[in-house]
N, CA, C and O of each residue as an XYZ file, in Angstrom:
852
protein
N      24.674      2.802      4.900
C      24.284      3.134      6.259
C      24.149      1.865      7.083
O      23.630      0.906      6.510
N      24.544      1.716      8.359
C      24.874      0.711      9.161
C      23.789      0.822      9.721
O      23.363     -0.333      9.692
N      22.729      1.695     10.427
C      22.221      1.403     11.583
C      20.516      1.323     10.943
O      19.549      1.290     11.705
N      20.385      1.300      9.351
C      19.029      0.898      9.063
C      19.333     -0.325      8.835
O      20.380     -0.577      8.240
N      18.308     -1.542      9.350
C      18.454     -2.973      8.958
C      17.120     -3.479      8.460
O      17.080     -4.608      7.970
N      15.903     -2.663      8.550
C      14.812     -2.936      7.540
C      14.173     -1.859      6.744
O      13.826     -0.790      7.247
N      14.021     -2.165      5.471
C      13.679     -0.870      4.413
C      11.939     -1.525      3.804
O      11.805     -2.420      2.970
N      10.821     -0.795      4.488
C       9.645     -1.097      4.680
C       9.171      0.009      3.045
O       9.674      1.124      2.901
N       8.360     -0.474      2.197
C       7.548      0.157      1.378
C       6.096      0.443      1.391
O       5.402     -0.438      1.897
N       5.472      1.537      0.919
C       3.914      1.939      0.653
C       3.976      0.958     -0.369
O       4.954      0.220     -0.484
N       2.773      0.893     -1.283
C       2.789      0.279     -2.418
C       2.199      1.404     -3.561
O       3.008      1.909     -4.340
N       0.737      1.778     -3.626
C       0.702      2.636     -4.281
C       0.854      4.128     -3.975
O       0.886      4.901     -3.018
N       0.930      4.113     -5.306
C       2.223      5.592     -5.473
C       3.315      5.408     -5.347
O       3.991      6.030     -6.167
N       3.905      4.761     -4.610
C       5.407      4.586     -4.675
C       6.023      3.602     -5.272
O       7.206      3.656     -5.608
N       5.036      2.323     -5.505
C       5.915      0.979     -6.431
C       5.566      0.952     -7.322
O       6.325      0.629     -8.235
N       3.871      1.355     -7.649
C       3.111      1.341     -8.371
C       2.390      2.511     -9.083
O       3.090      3.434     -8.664
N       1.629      2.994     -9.734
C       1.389      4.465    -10.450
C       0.101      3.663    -10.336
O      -0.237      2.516    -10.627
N      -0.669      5.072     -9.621
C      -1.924      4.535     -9.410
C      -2.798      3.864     -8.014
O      -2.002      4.213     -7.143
N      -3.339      3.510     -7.647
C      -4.515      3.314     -6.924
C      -5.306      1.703     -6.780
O      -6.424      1.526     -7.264
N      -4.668      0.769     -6.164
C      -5.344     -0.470     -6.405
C      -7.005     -0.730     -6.639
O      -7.579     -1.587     -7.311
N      -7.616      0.545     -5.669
C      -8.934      0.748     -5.661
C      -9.284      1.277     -6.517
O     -10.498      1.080     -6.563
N      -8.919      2.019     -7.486
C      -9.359      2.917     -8.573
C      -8.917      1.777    -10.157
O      -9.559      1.826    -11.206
N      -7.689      0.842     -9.906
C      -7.525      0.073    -10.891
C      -8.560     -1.444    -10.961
O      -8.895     -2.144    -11.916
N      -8.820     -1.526     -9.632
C      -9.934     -2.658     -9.733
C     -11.162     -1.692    -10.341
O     -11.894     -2.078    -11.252
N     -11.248     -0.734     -9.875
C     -13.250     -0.334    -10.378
C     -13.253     -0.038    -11.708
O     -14.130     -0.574    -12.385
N     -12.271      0.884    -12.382
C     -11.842      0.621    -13.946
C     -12.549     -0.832    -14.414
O     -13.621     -1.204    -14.891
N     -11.297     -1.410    -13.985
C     -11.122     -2.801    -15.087
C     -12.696     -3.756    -14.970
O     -13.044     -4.547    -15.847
N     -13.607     -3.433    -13.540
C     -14.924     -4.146    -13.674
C     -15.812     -3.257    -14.216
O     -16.938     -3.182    -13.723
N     -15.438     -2.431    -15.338
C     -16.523     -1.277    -15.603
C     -16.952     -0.221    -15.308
O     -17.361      0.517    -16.204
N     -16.996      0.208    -13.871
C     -17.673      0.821    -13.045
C     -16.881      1.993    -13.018
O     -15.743      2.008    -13.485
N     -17.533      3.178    -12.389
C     -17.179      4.372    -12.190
C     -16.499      5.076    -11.535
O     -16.929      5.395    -10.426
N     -15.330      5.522    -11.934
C     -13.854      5.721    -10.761
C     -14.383      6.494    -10.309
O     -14.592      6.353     -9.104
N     -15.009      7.993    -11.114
C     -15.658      8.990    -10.034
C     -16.478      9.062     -9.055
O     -16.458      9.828     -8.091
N     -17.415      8.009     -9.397
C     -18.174      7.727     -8.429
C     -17.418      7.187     -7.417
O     -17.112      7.933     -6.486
N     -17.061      6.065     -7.409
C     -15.851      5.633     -6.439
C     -15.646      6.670     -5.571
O     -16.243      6.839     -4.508
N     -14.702      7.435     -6.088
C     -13.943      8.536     -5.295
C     -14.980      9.428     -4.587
O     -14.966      9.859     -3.434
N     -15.914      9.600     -5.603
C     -17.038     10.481     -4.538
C     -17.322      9.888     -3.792
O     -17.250     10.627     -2.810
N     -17.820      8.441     -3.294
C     -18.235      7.822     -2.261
C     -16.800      7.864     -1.055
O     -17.026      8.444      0.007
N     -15.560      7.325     -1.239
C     -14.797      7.337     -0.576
C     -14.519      8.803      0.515
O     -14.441      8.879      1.741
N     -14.421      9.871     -0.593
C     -14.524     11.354      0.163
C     -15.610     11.309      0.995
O     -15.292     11.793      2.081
N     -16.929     10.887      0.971
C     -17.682     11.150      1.417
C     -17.637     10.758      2.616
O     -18.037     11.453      3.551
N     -16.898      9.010      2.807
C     -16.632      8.224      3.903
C     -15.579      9.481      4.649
O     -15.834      9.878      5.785
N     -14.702      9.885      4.063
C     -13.154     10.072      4.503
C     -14.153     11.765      5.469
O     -13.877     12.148      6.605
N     -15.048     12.291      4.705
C     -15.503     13.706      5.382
C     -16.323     12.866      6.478
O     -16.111     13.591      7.450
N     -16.966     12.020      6.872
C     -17.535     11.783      7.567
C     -19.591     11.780      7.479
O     -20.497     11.617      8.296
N     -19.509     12.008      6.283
C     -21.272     12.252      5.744
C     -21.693     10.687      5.193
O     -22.704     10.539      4.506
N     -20.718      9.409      5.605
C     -21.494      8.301      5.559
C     -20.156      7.587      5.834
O     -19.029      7.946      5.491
N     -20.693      6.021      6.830
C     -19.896      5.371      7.241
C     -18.802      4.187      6.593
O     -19.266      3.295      5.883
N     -17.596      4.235      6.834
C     -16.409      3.702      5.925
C     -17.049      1.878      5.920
O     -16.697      1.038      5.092
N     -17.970      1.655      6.995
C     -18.904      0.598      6.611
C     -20.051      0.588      5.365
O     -20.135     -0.157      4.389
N     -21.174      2.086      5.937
C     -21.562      2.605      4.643
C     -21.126      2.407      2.953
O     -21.761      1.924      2.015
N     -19.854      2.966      3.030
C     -18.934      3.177      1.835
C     -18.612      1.366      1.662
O     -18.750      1.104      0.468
N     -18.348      0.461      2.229
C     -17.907     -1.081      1.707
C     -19.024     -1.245      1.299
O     -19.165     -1.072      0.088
N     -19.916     -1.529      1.888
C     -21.211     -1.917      1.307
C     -21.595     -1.388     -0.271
O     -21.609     -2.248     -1.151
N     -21.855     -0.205     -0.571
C     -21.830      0.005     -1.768
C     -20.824     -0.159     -3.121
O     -21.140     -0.328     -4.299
N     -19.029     -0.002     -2.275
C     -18.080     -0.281     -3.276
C     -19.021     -1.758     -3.401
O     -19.971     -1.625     -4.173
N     -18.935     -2.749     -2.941
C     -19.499     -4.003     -3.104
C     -20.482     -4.441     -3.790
O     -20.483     -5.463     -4.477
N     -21.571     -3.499     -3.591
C     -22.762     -3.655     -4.626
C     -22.428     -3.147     -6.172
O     -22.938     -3.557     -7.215
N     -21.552     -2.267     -6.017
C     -21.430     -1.958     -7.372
C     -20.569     -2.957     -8.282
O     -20.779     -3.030     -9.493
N     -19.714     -3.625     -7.721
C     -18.910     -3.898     -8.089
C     -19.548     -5.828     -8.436
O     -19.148     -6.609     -9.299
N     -20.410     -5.989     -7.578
C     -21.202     -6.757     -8.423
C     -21.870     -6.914     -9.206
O     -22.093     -7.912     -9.890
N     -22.579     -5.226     -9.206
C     -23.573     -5.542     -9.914
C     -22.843     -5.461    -11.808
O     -23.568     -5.359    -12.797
N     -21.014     -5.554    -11.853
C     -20.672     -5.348    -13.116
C     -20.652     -6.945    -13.403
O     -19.833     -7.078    -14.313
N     -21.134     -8.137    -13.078
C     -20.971     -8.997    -13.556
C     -19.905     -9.638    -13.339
O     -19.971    -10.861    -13.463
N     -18.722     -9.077    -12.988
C     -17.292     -9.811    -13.048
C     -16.623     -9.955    -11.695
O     -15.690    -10.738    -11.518
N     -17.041     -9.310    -10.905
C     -17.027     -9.273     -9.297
C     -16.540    -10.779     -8.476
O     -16.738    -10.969     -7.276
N     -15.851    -11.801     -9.430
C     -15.313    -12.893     -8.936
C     -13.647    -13.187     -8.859
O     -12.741    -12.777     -9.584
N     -13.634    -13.806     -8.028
C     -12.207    -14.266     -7.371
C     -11.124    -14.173     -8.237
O     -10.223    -13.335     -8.206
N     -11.378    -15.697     -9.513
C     -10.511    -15.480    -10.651
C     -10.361    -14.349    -11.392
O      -9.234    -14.138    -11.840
N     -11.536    -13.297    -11.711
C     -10.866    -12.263    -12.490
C     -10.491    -11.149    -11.993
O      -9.751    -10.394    -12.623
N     -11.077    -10.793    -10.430
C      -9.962    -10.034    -10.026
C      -8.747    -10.008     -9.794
O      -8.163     -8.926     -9.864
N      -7.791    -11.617     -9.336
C      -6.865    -12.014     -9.352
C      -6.307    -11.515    -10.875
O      -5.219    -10.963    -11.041
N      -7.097    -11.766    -11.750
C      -6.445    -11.784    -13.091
C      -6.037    -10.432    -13.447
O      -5.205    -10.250    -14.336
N      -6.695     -9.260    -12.660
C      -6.525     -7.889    -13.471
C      -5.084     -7.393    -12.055
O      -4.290     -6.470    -12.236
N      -5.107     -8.179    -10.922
C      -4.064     -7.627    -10.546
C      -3.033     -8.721    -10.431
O      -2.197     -8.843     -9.536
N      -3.217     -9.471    -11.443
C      -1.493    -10.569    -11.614
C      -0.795     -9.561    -12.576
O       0.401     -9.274    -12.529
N      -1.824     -9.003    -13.565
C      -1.081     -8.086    -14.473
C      -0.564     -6.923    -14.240
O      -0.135     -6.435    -15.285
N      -0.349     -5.975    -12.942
C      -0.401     -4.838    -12.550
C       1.122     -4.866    -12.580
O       1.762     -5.829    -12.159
N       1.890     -3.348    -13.291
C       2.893     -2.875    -13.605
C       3.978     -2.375    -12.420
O       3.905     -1.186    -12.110
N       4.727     -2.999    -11.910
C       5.391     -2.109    -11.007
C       6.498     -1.129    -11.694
O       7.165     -1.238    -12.723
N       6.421     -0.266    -10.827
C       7.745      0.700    -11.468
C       8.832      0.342    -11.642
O       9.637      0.113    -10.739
N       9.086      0.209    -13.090
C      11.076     -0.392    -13.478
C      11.828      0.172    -12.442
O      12.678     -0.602    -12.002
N      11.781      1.478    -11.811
C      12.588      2.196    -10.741
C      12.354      0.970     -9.259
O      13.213      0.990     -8.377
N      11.344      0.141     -9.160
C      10.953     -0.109     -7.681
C      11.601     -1.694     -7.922
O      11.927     -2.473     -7.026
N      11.694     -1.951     -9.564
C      12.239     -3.374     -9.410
C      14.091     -3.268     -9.003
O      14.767     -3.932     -8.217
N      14.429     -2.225     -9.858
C      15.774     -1.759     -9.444
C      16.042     -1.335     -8.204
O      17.191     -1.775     -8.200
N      15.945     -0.898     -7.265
C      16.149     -0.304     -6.254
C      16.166     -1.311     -5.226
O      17.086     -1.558     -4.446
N      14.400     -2.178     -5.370
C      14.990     -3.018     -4.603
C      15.758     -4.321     -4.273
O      15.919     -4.976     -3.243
N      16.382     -4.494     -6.235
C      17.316     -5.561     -6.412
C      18.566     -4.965     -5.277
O      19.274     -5.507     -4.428
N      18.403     -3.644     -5.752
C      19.738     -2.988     -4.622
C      20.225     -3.343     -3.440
O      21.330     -3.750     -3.081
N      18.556     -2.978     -2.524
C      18.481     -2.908     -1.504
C      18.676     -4.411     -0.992
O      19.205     -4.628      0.098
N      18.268     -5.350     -1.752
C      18.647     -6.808     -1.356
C      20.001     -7.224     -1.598
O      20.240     -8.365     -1.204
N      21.002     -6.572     -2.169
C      22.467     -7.110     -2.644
C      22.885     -6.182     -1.397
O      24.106     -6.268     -1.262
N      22.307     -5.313     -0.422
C      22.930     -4.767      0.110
C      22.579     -5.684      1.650
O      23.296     -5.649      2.649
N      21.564     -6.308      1.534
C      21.608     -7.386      2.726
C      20.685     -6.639      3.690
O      20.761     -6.939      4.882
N      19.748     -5.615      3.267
C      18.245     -5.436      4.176
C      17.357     -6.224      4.135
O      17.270     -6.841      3.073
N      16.441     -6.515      5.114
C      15.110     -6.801      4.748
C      14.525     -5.692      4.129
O      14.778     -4.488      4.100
N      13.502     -6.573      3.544
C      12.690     -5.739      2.776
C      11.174     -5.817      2.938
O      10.955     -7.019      2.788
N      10.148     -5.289      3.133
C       8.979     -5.797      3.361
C       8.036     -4.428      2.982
O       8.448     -3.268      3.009
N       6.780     -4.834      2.651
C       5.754     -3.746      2.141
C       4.637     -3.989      3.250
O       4.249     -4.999      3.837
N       4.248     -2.514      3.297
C       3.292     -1.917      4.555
C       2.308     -1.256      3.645
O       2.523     -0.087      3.322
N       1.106     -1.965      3.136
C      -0.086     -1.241      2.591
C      -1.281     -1.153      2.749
O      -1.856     -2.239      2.830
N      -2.058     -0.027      2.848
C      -3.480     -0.069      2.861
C      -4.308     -0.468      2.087
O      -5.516     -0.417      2.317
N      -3.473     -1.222      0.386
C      -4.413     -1.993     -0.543
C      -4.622     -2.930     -0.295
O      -4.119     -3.441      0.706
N      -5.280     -3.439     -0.923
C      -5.985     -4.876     -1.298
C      -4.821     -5.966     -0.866
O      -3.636     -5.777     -1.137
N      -5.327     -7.187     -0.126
C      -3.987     -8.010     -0.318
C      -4.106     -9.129     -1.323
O      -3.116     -9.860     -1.294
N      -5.035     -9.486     -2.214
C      -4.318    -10.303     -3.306
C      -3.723     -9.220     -4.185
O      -3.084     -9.654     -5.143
N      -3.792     -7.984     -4.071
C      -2.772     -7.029     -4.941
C      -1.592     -6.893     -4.331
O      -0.556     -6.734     -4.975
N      -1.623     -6.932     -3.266
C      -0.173     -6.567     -2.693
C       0.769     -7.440     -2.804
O       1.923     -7.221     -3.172
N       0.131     -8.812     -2.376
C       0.564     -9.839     -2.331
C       1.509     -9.998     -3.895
O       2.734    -10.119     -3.909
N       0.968     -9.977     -4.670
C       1.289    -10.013     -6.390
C       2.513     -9.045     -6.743
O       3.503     -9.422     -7.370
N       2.359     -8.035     -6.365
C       3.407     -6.829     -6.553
C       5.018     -7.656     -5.460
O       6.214     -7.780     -5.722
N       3.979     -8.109     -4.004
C       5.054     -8.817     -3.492
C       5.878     -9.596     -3.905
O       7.090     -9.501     -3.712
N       5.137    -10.734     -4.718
C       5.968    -11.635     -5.517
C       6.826    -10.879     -6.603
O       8.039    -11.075     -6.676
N       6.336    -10.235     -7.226
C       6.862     -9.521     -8.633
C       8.068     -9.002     -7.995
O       9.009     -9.606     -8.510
N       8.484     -8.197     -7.145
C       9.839     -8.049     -6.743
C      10.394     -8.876     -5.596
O      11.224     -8.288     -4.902
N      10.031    -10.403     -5.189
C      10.492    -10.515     -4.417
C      11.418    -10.617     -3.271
O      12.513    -11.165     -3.150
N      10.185     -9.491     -1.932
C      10.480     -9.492     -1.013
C      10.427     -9.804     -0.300
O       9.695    -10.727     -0.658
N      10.618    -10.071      1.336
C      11.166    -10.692      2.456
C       9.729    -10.504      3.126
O       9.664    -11.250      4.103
N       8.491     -9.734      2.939
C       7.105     -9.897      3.092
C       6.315     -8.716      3.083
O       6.655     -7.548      2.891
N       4.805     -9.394      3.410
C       3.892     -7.925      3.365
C       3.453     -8.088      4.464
O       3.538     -8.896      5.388
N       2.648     -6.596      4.055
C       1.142     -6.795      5.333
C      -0.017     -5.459      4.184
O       0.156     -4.373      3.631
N      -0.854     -6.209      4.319
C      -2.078     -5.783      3.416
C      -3.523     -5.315      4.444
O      -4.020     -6.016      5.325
N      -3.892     -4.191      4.091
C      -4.639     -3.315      5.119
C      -6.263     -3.330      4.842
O      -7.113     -2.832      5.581
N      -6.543     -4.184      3.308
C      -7.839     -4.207      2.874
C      -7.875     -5.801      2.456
O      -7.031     -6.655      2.186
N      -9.084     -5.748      2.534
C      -9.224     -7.832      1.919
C     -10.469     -7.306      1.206
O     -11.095     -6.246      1.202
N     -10.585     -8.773      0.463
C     -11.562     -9.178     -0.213
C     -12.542    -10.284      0.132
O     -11.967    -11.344      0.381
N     -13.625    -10.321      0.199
C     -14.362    -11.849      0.968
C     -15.082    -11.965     -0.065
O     -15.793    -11.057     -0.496
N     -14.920    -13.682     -0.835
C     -15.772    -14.447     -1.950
C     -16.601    -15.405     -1.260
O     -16.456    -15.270     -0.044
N     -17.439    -16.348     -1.573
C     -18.197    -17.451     -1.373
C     -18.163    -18.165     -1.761
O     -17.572    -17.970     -2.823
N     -18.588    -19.674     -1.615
C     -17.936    -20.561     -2.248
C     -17.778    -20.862     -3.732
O     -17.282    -21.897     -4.178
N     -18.186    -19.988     -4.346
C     -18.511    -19.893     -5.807
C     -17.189    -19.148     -6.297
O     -16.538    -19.423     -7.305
N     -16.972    -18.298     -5.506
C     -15.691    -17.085     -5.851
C     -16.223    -15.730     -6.445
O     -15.899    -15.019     -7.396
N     -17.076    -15.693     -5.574
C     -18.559    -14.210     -5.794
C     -18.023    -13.026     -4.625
O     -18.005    -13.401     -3.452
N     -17.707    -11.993     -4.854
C     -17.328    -10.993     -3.834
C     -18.677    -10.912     -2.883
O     -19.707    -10.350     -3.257
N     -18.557    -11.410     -1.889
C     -19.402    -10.811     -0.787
C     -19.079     -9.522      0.102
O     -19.721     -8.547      0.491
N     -17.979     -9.919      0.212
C     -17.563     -8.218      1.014
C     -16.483     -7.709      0.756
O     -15.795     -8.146     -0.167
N     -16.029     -6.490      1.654
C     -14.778     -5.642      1.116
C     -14.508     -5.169      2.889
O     -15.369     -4.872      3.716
N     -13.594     -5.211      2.995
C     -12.977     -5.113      4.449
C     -11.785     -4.081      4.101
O     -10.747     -4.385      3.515
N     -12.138     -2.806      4.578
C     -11.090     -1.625      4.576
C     -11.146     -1.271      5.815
O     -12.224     -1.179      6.401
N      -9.737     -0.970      6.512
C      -9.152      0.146      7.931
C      -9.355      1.270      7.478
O      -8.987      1.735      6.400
N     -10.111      1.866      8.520
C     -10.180      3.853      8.531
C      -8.560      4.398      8.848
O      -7.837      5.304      8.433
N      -8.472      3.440      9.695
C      -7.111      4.083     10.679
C      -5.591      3.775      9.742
O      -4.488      3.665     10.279
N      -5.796      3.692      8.533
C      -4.323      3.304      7.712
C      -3.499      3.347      8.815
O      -3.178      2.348      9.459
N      -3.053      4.780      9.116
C      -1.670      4.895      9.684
C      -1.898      4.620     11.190
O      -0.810      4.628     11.766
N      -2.536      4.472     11.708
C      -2.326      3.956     13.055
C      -1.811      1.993     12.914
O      -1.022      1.354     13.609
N      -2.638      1.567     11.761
C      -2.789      0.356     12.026
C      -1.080     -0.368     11.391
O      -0.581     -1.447     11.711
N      -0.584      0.572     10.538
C       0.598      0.496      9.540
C       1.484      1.198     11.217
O       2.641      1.059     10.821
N       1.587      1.590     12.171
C       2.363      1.390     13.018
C       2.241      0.071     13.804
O       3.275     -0.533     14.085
N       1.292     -0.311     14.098
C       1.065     -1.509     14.655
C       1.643     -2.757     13.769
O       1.844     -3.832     14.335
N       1.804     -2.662     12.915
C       2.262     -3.865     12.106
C       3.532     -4.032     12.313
O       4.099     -5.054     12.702
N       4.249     -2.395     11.888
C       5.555     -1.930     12.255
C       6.404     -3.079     13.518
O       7.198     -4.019     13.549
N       5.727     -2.371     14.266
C       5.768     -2.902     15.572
C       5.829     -4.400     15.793
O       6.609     -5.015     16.519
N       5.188     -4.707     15.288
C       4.758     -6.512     15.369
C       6.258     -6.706     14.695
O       6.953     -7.654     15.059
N       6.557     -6.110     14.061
C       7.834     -6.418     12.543
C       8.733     -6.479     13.280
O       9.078     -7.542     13.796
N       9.286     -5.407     13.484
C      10.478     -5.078     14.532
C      10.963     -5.922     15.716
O      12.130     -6.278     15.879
N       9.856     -6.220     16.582
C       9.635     -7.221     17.602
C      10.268     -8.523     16.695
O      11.338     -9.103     16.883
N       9.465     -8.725     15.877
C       9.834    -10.631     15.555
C      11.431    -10.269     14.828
O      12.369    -10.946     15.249
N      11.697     -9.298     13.840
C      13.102     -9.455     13.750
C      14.318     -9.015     14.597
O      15.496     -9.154     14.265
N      13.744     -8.329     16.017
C      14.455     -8.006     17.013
C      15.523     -6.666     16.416
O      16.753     -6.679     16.367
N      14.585     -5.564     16.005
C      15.460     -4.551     16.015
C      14.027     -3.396     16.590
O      12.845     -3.543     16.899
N      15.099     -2.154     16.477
C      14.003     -0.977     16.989
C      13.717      0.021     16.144
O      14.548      0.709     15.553
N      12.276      0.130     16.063
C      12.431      1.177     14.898
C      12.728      2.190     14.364
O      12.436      2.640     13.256
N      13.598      2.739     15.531
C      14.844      3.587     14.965
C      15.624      2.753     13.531
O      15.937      3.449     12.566
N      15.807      1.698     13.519
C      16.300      0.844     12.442
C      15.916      0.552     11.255
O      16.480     -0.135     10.403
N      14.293      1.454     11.206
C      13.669      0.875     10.030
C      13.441      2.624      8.868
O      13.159      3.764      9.238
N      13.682      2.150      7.663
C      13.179      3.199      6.683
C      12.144      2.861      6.362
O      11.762      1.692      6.318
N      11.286      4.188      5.981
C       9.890      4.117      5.747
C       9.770      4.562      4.462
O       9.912      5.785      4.471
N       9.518      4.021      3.032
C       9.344      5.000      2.163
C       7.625      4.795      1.492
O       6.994      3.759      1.285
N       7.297      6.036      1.311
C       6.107      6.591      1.216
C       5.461      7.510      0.662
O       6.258      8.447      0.726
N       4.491      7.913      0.122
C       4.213      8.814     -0.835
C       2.721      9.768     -0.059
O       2.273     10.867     -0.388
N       2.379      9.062      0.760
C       0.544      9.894      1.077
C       0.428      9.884      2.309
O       1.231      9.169      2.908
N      -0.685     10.727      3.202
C      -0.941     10.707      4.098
C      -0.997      9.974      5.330
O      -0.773     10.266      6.505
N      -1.446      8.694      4.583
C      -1.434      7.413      5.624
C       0.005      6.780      6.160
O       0.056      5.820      6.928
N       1.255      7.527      5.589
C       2.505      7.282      6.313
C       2.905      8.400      6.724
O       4.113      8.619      6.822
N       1.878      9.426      7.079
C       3.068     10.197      8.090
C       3.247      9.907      9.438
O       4.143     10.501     10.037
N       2.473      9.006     10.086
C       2.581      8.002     11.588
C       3.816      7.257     11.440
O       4.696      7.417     12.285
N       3.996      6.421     10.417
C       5.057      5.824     10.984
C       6.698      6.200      9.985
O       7.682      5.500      9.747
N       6.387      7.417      9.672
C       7.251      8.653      9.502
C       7.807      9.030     10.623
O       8.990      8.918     10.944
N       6.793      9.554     11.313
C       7.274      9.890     12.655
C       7.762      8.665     13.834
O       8.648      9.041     14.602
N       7.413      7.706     13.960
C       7.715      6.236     14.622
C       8.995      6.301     13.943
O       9.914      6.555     14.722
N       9.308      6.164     12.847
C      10.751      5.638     12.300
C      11.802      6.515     12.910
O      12.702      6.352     13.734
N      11.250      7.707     12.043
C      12.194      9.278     12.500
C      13.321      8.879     10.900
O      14.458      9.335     10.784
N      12.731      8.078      9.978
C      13.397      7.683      8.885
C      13.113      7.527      7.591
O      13.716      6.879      6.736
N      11.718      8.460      7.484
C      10.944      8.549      6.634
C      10.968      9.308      5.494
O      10.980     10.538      5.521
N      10.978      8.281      3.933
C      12.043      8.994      2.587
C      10.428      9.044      2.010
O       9.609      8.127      1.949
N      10.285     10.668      1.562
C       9.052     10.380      1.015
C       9.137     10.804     -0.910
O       9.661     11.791     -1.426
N       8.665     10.042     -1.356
C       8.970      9.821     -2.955
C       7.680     10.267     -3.594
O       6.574      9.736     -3.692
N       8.393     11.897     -4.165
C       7.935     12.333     -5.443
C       6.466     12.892     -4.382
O       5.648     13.271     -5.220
N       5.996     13.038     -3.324
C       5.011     13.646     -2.788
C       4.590     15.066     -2.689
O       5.183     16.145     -2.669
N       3.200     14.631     -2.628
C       2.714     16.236     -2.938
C       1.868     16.429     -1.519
O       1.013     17.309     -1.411
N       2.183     15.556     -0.494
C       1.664     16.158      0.562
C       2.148     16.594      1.489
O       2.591     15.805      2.323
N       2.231     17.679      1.656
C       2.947     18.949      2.279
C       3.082     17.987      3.756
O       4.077     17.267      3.672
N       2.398     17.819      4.955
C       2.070     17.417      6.409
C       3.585     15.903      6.153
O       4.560     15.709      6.879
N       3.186     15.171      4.929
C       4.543     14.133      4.941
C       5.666     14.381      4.976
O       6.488     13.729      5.619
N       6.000     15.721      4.048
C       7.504     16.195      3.485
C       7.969     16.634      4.752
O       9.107     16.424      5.170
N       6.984     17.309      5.421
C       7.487     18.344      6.763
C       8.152     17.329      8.089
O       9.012     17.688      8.894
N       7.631     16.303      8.040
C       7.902     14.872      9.137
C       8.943     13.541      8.404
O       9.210     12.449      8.906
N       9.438     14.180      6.888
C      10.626     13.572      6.544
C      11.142     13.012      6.844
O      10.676     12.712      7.943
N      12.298     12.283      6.617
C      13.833     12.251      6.969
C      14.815     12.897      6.048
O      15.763     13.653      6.262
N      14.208     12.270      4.733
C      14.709     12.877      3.145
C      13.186     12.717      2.321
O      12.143     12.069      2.400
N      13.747     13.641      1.593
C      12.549     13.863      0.320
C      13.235     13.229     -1.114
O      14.384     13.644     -1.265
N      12.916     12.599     -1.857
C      13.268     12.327     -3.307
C      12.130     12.425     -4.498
O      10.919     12.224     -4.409
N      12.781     12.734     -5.435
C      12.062     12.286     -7.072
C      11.601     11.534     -6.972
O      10.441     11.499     -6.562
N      12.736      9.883     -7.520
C      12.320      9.315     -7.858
C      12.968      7.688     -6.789
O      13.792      7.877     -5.894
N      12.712      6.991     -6.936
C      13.206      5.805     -5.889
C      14.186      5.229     -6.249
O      14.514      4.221     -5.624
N      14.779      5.563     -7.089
C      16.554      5.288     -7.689
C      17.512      6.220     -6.282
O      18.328      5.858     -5.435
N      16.875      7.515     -6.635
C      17.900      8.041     -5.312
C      17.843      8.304     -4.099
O      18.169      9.280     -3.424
N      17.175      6.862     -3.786
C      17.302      6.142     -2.635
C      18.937      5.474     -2.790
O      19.608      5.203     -1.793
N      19.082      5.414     -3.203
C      20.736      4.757     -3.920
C      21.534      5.222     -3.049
O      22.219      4.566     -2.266
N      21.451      6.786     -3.193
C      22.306      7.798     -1.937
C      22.383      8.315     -0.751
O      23.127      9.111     -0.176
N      20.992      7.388     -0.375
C      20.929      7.462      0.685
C      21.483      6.383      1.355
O      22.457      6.630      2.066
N      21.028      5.087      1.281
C      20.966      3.948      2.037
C      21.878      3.075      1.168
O      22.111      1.911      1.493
């Protein structure tokens, strides 16, 4: 296809199996369910997505390991999908940019970035240490998909195309905005009905992306 010239990725779920937020609280001990119950709770609105940092944070200190080096360490090791290293060897012999649009963590993203390297990111959550390399805070966007168009945008601008030009591939809620912005949006292996419906194409698995692009 001639008239896509940048092929933009989610990260988890689609490069990755799994949850950057749910693979950090694992690996420091702590309680995925709980996790998730707090997050829903943010996401229903019965306590604030400030609320909700504050405590991911406390907990996550209070496992002892809550520092710089070993979180780095549990996501230098993180698995990308053999399908996401292939595809986008593809997509680079075929002469796209390539770049990842995520609402995780960015020393995770960043890492997955390197592991297939691509042409760049943009990371939607941080981490803040002290001078020791002690987590002090956790900085998450409510607005995923508003803010994952805005980046878009910034993207497009500096490589001078329009985002009619760009593929979006994606797996969850937080890309059906710039699903709809693209009008080019391949959503992989999803189970959320509101994404599939604002499409472009639907796939399995991210190999047959092959036939598309």
């Amino acid at each position: 296809m001639d008239k896509i010239k940048l092929v933009c990725f989610d990260v988890d779920g689609t490069l990755v199996e799994g949850n950057a937020w749910w693979i950090l609280t694992k690996s420091l001990g702590c309680s995925v369910q709980d996790a998730i119950d707090t997050f829903e709770k943010a996401g229903r609105g019965e306590i604030s997505f400030r609320t909700a940092e504050r405590i991911f944070t406390k907990r996550y200190r209070e496992s002892g390991n809550a520092n710089e080096l070993f979180i780095k360490n549990i996501f230098k090791n993180i698995h990308v999908k053999d399908e996401a290293k292939k595809i986008i060897s593809y997509l680079r012999e075929k002469n796209y940019k390539i770049y990842l649009i995520s609402g995780a963590i960015d020393i995770y993203v960043g890492f997955v970035a390197k592991q297939l390297n691509v042409d760049g990111f943009y990371a939607n959550s941080s981490l803040e240490f002290d001078e020791k390399g002690v987590l002090q805070k956790i900085n998450y966007h409510e607005n995923q998909g508003g803010l994952k168009i805005k980046q878009l945008r910034e993207l497009t601008e500096k490589l001078g195309i329009g985002m009619d030009q760009v593929a979006f591939i994606g797996d969850s809620e937080n890309d059906i905005e710039v699903f709809q912005a693209t009008r080019h949006g391949i959503a992989v292996s999803s189970s959320v009905e509101e994404l599939k419906k604002v499409a472009w194409k639907k796939v399995d698995s991210l190999i047959e992306i092959k036939n598309i692009l």
